[in-house]
C-alpha positions in Angstrom: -8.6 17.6 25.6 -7.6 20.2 28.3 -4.6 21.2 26.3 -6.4 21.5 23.0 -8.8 23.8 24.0 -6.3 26.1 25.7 -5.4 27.1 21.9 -9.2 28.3 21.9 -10.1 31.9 23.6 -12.5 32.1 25.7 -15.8 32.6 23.8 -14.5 29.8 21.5 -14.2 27.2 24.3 -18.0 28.3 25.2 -18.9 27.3 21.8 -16.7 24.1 22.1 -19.3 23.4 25.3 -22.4 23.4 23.2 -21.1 21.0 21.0 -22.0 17.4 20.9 -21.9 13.7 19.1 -24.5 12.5 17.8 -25.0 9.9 15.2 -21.2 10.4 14.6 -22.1 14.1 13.3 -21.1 17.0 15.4 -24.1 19.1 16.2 -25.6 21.5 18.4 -28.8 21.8 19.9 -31.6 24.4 18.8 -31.7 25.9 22.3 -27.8 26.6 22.5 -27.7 28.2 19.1 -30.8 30.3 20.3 -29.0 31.4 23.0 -25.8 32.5 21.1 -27.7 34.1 18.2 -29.8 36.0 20.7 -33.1 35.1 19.9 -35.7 32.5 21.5 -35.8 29.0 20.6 -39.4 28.9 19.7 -38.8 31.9 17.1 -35.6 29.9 15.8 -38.0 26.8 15.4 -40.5 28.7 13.7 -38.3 29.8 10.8 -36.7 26.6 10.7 -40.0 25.1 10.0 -41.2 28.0 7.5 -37.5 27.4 5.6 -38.0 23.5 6.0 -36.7 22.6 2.3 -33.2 24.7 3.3 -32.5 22.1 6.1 -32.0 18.6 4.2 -31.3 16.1 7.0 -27.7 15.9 6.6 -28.0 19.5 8.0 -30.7 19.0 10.6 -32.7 16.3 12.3 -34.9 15.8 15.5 -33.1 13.9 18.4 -35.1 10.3 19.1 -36.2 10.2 23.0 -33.4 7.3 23.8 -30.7 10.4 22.0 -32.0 13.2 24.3 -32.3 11.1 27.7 -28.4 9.6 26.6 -27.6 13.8 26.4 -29.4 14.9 29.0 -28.0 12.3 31.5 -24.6 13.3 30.3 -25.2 17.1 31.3 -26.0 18.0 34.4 -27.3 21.1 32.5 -30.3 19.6 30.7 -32.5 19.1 33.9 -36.3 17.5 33.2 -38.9 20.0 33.0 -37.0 22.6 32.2 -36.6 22.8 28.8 -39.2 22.5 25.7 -41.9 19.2 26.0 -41.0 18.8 22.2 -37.7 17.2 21.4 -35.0 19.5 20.2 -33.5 19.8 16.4 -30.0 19.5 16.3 -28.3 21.1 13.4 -24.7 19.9 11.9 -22.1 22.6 10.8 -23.7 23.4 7.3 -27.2 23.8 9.4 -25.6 26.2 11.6 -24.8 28.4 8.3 -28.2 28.2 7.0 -29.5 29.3 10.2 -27.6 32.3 9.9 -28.9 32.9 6.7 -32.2 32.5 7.8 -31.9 34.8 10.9 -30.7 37.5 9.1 -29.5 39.7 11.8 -26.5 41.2 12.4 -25.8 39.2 15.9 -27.0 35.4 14.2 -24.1 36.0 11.1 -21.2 37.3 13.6 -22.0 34.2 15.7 -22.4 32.4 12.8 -18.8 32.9 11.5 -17.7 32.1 15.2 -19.0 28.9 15.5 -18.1 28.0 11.7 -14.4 29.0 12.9 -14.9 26.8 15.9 -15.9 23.5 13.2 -12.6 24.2 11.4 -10.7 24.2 13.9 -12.0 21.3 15.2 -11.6 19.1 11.9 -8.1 20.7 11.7 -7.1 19.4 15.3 -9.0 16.0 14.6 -6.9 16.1 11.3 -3.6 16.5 13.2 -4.3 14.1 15.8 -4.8 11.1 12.6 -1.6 12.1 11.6 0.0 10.8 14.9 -2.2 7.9 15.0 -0.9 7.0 11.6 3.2 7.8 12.4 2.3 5.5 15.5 1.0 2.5 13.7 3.6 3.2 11.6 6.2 3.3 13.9 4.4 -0.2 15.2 4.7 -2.3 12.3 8.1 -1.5 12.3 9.2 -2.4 15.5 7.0 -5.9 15.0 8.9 -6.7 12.0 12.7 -5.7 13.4 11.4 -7.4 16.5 12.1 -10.6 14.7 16.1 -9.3 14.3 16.2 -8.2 17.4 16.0 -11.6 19.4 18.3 -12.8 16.7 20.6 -10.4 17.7 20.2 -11.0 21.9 20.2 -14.5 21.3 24.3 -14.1 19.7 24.8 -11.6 22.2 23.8 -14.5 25.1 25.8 -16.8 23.3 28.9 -15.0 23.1 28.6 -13.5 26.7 28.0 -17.0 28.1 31.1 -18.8 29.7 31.8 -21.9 27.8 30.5 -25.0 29.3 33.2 -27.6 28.4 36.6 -27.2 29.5 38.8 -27.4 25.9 41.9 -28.6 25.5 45.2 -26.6 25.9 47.2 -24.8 22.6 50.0 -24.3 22.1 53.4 -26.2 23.1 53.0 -29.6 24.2 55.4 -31.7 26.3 55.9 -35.5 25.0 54.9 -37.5 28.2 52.0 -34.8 29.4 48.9 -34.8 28.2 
């Protein structure tokens, strides 16, 4: 993954930092997109909850306790105690651009269209990297069914490159008497 983020700049690759898997859905958490719209997360959470029918759940949903120990165990960052007693929301790509519409200022839409930019890339370099996957199998199946033909072929090779066993009789002119 080094080399694909080095296509990124800088603030990009920051973004790229804040986001995670969970539930096969790449999301990010409430805190993080606090921080990079500027504002604090209990102001964030607030409209969140006074918008509440904007966020569907296939846009937003609350970590479980298991999700957020499993994340906070796999960042050093997210320390115990030091961060919000209430479980975070996480919000998926389209969440992140209802938040900015939410927001409304001029920071939360700039940063908005960053991190939006940052999903399309993503799907685009995930997109690129199924197309090797599938010239790979591809190329796979193939070499499994020539494999077939190919120990045909060594197995004639070996046969013609291999000394005969028997000693065979003499051609040619023959001398009456001699064998």
């Amino acid at each position: 993954m080094a080399k694909a983020k080095s296509s990124f700049t800088l603030g990009e690759e920051k973004i790229i930092d804040k986001i995670y898997l969970v539930r096969g859905q790449k999301v990010m958490l409430d805190r993080d997109l606090a921080e990079l719209y500027g504002v604090q997360t209990r102001r964030l959470k607030e409209q969140v909850k006074r918008n509440r029918n904007r966020f569907p759940p296939h846009y937003m949903f609350t970590l479980t306790k298991k999700e957020y120990e499993i994340l906070r165990s796999q960042n050093a960052t997210l320390k115990q105690g030091a961060h919000s007693k209430y479980l975070p929301y996480v919000f998926t790509e389209h969440g992140v651009l209802m938040l900015a519409n939410i927001l409304k200022s001029d920071r939360a839409i700039k940063m908005s269209i960053k991190i939006i930019d940052v999903f399309v890339k993503l799907r685009g370099m995930l997109l690129t990297h199924k197309d090797i996957l599938l010239k790979l199998e591809q190329l796979e199946k193939q070499v499994m069914q020539n494999s077939g033909a190919i120990k045909t072929i060594f197995a004639a090779l070996k046969e013609l490159l291999a000394p005969p066993q028997e000693p065979r009789p003499r051609i040619g002119f023959k001398l009456q008497g001699k064998d």
